[in-house]
Each structure stands twice: as C-alpha cells, then as structure tokens.
C-alpha positions in Angstrom: -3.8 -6.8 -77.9 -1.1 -4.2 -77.2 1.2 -5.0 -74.8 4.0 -3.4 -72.2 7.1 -5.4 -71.5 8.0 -5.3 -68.2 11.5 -4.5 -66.9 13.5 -7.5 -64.9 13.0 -7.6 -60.8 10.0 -5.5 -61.1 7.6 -5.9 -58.5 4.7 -7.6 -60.7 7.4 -10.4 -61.0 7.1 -10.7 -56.8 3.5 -11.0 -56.6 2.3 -7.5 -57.1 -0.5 -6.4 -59.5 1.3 -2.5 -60.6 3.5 -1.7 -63.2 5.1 2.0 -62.4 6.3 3.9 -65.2 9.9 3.1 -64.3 9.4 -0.5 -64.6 8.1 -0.1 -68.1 10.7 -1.2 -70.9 8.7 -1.0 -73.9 5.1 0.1 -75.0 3.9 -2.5 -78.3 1.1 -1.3 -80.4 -0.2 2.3 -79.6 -2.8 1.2 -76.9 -5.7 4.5 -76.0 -5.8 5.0 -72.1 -8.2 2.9 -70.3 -7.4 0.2 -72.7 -6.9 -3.4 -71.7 -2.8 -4.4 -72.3 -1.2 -7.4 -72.3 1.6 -7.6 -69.9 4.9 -9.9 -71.1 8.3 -10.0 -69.8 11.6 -10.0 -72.1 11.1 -12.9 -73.7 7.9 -12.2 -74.6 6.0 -14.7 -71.7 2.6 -13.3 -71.0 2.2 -12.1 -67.3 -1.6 -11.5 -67.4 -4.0 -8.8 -68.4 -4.0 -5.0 -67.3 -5.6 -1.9 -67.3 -3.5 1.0 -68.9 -3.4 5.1 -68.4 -0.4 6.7 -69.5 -0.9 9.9 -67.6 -0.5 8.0 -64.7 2.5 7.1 -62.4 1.0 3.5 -62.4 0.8 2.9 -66.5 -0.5 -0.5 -65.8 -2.5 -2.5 -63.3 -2.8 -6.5 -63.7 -7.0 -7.5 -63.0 -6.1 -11.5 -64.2 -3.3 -13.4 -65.1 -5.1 -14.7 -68.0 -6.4 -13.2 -71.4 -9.5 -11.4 -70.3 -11.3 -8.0 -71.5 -13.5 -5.7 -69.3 -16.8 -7.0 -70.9 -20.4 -7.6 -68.9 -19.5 -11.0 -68.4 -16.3 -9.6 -66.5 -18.1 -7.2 -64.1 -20.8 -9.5 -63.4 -18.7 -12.5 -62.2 -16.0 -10.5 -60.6 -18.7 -8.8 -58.5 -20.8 -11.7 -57.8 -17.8 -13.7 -56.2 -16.5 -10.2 -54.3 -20.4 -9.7 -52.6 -20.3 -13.8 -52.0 -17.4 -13.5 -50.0 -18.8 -11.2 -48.0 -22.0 -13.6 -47.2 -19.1 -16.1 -46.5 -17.9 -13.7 -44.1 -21.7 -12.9 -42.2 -20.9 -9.2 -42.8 -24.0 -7.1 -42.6 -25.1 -6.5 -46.2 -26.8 -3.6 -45.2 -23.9 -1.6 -44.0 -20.2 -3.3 -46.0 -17.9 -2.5 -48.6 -19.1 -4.9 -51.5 -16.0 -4.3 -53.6 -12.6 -3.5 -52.9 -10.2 -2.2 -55.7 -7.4 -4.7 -56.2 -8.5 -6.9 -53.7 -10.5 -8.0 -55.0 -9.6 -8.4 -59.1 -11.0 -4.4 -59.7 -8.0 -2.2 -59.9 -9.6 1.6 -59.1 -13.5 0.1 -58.3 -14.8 0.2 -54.8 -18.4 -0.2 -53.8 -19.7 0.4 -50.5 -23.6 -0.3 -49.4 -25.4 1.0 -47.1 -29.0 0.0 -46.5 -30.5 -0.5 -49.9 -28.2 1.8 -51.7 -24.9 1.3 -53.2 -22.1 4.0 -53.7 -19.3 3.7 -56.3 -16.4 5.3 -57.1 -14.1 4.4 -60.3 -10.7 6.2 -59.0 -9.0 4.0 -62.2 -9.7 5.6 -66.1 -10.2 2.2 -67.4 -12.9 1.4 -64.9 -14.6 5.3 -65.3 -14.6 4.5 -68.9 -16.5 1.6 -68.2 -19.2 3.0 -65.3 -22.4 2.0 -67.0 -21.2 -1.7 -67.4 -20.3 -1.1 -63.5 -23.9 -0.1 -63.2 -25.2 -2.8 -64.9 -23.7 -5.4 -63.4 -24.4 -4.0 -59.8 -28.3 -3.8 -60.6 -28.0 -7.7 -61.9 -25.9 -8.8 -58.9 -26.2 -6.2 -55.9 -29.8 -5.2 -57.2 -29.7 -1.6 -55.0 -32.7 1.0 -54.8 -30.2 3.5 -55.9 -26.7 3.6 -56.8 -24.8 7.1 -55.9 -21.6 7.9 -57.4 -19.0 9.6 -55.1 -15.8 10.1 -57.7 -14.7 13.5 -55.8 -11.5 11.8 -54.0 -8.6 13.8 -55.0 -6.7 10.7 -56.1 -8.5 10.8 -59.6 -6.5 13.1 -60.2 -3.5 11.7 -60.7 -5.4 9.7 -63.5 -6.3 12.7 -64.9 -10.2 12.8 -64.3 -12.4 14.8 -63.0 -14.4 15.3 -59.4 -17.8 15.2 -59.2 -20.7 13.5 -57.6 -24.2 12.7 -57.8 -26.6 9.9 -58.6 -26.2 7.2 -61.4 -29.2 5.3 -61.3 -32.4 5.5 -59.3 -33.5 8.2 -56.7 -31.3 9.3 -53.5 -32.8 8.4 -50.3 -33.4 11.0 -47.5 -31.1 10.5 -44.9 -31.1 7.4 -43.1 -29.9 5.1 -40.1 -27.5 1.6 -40.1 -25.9 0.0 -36.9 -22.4 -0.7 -36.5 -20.9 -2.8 -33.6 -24.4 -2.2 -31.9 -23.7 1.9 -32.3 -26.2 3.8 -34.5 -25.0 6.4 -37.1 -26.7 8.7 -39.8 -26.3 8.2 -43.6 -26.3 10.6 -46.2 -26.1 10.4 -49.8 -24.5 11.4 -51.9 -23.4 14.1 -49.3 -21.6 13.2 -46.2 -17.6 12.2 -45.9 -16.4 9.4 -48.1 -19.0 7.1 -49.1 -20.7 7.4 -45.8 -18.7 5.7 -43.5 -15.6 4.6 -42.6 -16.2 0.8 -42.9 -12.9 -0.2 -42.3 -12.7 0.4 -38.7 -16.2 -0.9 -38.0 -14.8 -3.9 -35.8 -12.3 -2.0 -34.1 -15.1 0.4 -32.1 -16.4 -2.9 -30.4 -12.9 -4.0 -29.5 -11.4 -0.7 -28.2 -14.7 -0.2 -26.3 -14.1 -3.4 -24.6 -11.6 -1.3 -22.2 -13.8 1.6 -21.9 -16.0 0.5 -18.8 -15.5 3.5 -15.8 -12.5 5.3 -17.5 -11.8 8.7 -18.8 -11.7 8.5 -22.5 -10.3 10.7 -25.4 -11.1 10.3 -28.8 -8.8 12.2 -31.2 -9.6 12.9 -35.1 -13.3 11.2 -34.4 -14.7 12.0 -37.6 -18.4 10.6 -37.2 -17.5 9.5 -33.0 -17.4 6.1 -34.0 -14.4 5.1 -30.7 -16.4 7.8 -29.0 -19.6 6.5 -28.8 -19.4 2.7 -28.7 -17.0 3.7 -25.6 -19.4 5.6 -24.0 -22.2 3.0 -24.3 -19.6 0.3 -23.0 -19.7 2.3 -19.9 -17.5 5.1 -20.0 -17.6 7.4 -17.1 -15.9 10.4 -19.0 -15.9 11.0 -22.8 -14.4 13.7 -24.6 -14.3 13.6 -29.1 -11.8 15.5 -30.8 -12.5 17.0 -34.9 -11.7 19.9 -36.1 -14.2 19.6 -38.9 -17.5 21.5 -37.8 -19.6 18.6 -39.8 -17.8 16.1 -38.1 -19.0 17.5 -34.9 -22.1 18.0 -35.9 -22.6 14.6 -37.1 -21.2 13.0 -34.0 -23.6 15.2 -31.9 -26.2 13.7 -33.7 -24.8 10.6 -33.6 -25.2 10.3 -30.1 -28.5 11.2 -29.8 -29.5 8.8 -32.3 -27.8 6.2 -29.5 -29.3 7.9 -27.0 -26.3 9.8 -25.2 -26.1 12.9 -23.7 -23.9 15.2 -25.7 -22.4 19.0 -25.6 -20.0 21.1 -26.4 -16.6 21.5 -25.2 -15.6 24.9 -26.3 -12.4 25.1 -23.7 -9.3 24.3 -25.2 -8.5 21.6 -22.6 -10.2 20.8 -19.2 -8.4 20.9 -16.1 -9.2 18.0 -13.5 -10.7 19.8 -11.3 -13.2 21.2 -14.0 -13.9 17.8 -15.2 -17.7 17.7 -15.9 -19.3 14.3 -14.4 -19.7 11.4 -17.4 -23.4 10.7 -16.9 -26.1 12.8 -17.1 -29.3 11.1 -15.5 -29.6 8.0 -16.4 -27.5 8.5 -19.7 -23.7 8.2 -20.4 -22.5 12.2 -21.7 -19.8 13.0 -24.5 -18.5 16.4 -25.0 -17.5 17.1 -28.4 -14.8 19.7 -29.3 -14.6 21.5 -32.5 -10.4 22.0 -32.5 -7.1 21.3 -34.0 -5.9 17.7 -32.6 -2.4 19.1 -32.2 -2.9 22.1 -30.5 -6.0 20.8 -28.0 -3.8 18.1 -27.2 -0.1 20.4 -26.3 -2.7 22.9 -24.0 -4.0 19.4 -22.3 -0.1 18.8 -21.5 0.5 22.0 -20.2 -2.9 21.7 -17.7 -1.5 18.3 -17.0 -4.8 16.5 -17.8 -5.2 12.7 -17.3 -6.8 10.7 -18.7 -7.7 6.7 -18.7 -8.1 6.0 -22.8 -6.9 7.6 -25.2 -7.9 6.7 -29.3 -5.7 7.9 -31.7 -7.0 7.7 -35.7 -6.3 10.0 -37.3 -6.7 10.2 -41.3 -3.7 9.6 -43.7 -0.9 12.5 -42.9 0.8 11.3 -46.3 -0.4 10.4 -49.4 2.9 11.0 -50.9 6.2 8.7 -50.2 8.6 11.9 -51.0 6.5 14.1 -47.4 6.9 10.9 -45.5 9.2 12.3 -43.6 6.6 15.2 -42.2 4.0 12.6 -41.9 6.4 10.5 -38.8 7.0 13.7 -37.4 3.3 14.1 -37.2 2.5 10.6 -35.8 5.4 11.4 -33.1 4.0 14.3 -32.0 0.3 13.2 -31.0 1.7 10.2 -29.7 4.4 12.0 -27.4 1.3 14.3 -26.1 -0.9 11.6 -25.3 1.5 9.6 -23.5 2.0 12.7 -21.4 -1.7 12.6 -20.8 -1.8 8.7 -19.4 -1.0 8.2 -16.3 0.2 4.3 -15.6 -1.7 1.7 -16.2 -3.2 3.8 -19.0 -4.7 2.5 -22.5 -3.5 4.1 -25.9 -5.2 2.6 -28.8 -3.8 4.0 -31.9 -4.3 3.6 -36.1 -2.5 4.9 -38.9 -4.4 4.4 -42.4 -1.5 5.7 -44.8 0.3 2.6 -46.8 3.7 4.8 -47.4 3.6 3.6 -43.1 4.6 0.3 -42.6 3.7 -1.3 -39.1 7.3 -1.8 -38.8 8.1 2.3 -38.8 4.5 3.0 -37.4 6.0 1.4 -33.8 9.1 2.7 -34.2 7.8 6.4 -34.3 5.6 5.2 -31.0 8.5 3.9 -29.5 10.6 6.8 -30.1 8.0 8.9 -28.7 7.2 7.1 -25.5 11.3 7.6 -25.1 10.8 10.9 -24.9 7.9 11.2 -22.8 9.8 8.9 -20.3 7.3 6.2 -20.6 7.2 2.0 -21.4 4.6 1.1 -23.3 3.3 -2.7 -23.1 1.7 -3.7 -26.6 -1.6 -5.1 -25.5 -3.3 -5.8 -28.8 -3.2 -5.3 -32.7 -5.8 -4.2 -34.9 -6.7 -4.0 -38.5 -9.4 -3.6 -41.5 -12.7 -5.1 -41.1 -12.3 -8.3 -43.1 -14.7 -6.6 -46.3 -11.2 -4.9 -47.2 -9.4 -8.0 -47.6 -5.5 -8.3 -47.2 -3.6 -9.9 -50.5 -0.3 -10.8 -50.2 1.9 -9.3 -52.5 0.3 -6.0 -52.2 1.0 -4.5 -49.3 -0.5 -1.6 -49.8 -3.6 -3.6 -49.7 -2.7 -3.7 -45.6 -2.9 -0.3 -45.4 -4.6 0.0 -41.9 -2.5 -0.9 -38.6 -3.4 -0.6 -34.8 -2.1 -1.1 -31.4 -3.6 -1.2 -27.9 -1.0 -0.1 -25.6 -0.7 0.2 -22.0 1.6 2.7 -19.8 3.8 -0.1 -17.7 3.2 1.2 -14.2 6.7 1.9 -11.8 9.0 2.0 -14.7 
C-alpha cells in the first residue's frame, strides 16, 4: 500500500479525518488518484486508511483507522450501520439522508431517499471511481425502486470531475409527494434543487413554527417555503416568502397548495402597513410569495418602515471559500441589520447560516454587531441545528456546519 507521511501538529493528529496538501511531508510509492493510502506519521506509525486525489487541496481523507480497501464488503457494512442508525433514530425512511460523507466513515458519498428512491452523489474521486460498487451495495442494503445520481454540485470540481446528472439504476419516478414536520412538498427527480430537499433543516420548520401562531411572518431565502409554510399552518395571520429564484417560487406556490394554503404573488417591492393584505383567505391561511433579491426587498422594507412579528433568515452558504470570508460577514450583517430594523419589540428573529468557514462563535458576533447598529438588544431564545440524519463528529467541525438562533428584540431597551 502506498503511503503519505504526515507532517507533525497536523490536524489528523487532533481527531480530524483530512490531510491538506500542506500537511503532507512525503508521498511513498507512486499511488493513481482515487487510490486507497496508507497514512503514517514520522516514524512510520500507521494512522489509518485514506482515500487519495492529488489534484485536490485535500490529498488525503482517512475512512478507518485500520487497514481496509474500498471493496463490496466495505460499502455494504459501512451503509448498513449508517441507514441502522437512522432506524435508531425513528427518522422517516421515506424522506432522510441515508448517508452522510465523513460522518459517517464515506468521505465524498451522500445518499438521500425520498420515497422509494435514492439519490447519490460521489463529490470524492475515489468514491466516483467506485459508483457501481455504491450501486450495489445500495440495492443489497437500501433496496430503492430507482437510484438517481445528482453529481452536478460545483464542488467536484475541485476534485477534478465532471457535472452531470441522470439515472443509475432503475426508472425515474414522475413527480411525487413526502411530508416533512406535517408540511407537504413536491419531489422531483433527478430535476429539482439539490437532491430534492433540504433535509437538514427538516426539524427546524416545526420548531420555528412553534412561534408563528397570529404574527406577521417573513421568510427570507425560502427556497422550497419550508419556514413559510409550516408557519402558516401553525397559525400565522400574515405570511410573506422571499427567493429570488423563479423555480423556487414556483415550487413554493405549489407547495402550498399541495398543503392547502392560499397563495399569490407579491410583485411590490415591499408592502406598506397600511397595504397589508389580510393573512386568511376564507377559511385558509394565505402566503404571498415574492420573486426578488433578499437584499434589496429587504433595504425598500426599511425605508417603508414595515413591521413585522417573525422574521426567518436562511439563507444558502455566502462562502464556500475561507480566503471571501470576509465578504460573506459583511453579507450576514447586512440582512441581519435590515431585519432588526423591521421588528418591532418583542419581535422573533430566527436565523441559520449553513457555511462551515462560519463558526457559531463569529456567526453571533456579526448578529451582535449588527443589532448595535440597528440600536437594538437581542435576547437569545433558542439554538438550532442539523436534523440528527447529518450527524455531528467531534473533531470535524466542519461536520457542524449548520447553526441557528431564535432571538427576540428586548422590549424598552
């Protein structure tokens, strides 16, 4: 087996599973890309087994700490114990991620199902090499109608492989409907965002809808209307989703009729309070959906001096890239300065970041900074994070990539 000796105080010696290129001391017999390495430190003690690219910034990423290869053995166990968990946990097998990259021993594999399908994407080279022993193995263990590959994230390429999409094995369903948190949304494959959802806020619509009952809510960056809607059918009398995606919109519109909401467009770039349009049409709660830049909607709802009750911040990753983090806080100020201006006291602010170059620590810093400039204190209500199918290891914090808060605008301060 070749092998890569690893430079001293390098984070694999602290718990963590990468190798980056500058903690690499030494490369031992010529191993291809996608090959399986040993990993040793200086005095040649094995460290564990790892995956190896050398296009990428990540040479090497340890899947055991023992001698193992990426046979069918491998796969089958390694998925079998990641979809038991999952049982453990009562998730919904019908709508859950199934795999989770690192997390669980499958550096670069996720697999999400939904219904009777499951969707894959190998965002690793060692584990696209290796997609029809994936395939196998999810037939044996998983044993899906279908299985839709979805390897069009932009990440792969920094592994040097190519986007595309379609269907491995088996036929794509027509589109189809699972429940989340009691709230109803459409699936397509293999079109449609992502793999279909985003799974790892599933929990968090429940929770935030929890403080939804007779308020005015906003839902910024709603992507499918997942805040949106379980807000509005916790009783909302007001709700308003923000996307500037016009399939985003389009699914949340349909979205909500699938839940059986009232929905229509808001095509005004904010709504005065005196134009507020009434929450409830007929018996059935009402969401307006606007098809606009976050940023901008939310500076012309300043300058009408809008108010509302609940506000959701989630937006997607602003970095994906440690050397713009810089732009990215400014970013996370901003919307978080304009929606403060927007909550009167005694107003909630429930907000997410999803990007791992943010820690939680400078996440609340950038709040805090921006409620000092909007002249308001913030009480910190609740936290939030992933649904518990995208477990946390310790050691790899990037593997804690998603971090929430429910504040709440302290009243005569």
């Amino acid at each position: 087996m070749a092998s890569i000796i690893v430079r001293p105080r390098a984070r694999v010696f602290h718990g963590h599973d990468w190798v980056h290129d500058n903690e690499v001391l030494k490369v031992t017999g010529k191993p291809e890309d996608g090959a399986v390495v040993g990993l040793k430190d200086q005095r040649d003690r094995f460290l564990g087994s790892a995956i190896y690219n050398s296009r990428s910034k990540i040479p090497a990423r340890r899947f055991s700490r023992q001698r193992q290869e990426l046979d069918a053995d491998f796969f089958q166990r390694r998925i079998g114990m990641a979809s038991e968990y999952r049982d453990r946990l009562g998730l919904d097998p019908r709508a859950r991620r199934e795999v989770w990259s690192e997390s669980d021993g499958l550096p670069g594999l996720i697999l999400d199902r939904y219904g009777d399908c499951v969707v894959l994407q190998t965002l690793t080279l060692a584990m696209d090499q290796r997609k029809e022993l994936i395939a196998d193995a999810i037939g044996e263990i998983l044993k899906p109608s279908c299985i839709i590959e979805r390897n069009d994230a932009p990440v792969r390429k920094a592994e040097g492989m190519e986007l595309h999409a379609g269907t491995l094995r088996g036929e794509a369903p027509g589109p189809f409907e699972v429940s989340l948190g009691g709230v109803k949304f459409g699936i397509e494959l293999p079109g449609g965002q992502k793999t279909g959802l985003y799974l790892d806020q599933a929990d968090n619509y429940a929770l935030v809808a929890q403080h939804a009952a007779g308020k005015r809510v906003l839902d910024c960056f709603s992507n499918q209307g997942g805040f949106a809607l379980a807000c509005a059918l916790a009783g909302a009398s007001d709700v308003t989703a923000l996307d500037i995606s016009a399939d985003a919109c389009a699914a949340i519109e349909a979205n909500a009729k699938r839940n059986n909401l009232s929905v229509g467009r808001d095509e005004r770039p904010a709504r005065p309070p005196e134009a507020a349009m009434d929450g409830r049409r007929g018996d059935r709660p009402y969401v307006k959906v606007a098809e606009t830049n976050v940023f901008d909607w939310l500076k012309s709802a300043t300058t009408r001096g809008d108010q509302y009750d609940l506000i959701i911040l989630d937006p997607p990753s602003f970095t994906r890239d440690r050397a713009r983090l810089n732009d990215a806080l400014r970013g996370y100020k901003e919307i978080h300065l304009r929606a403060a201006q927007l909550l009167g006291n005694g107003g909630l602010l429930a907000t997410f970041c999803c990007s791992h170059h943010v820690s939680d620590a400078i996440f609340l810093d950038v709040i805090t900074d921006a409620m000092v400039d909007a002249k308001k204190t913030a009480r910190l209500r609740a936290s939030y994070t992933q649904r518990p199918d995208h477990p946390t290891i310790l050691g790899l914090p990037e593997s804690a990539y998603l971090k929430g808060h429910l504040l709440e605008m302290a009243p005569g301060r």
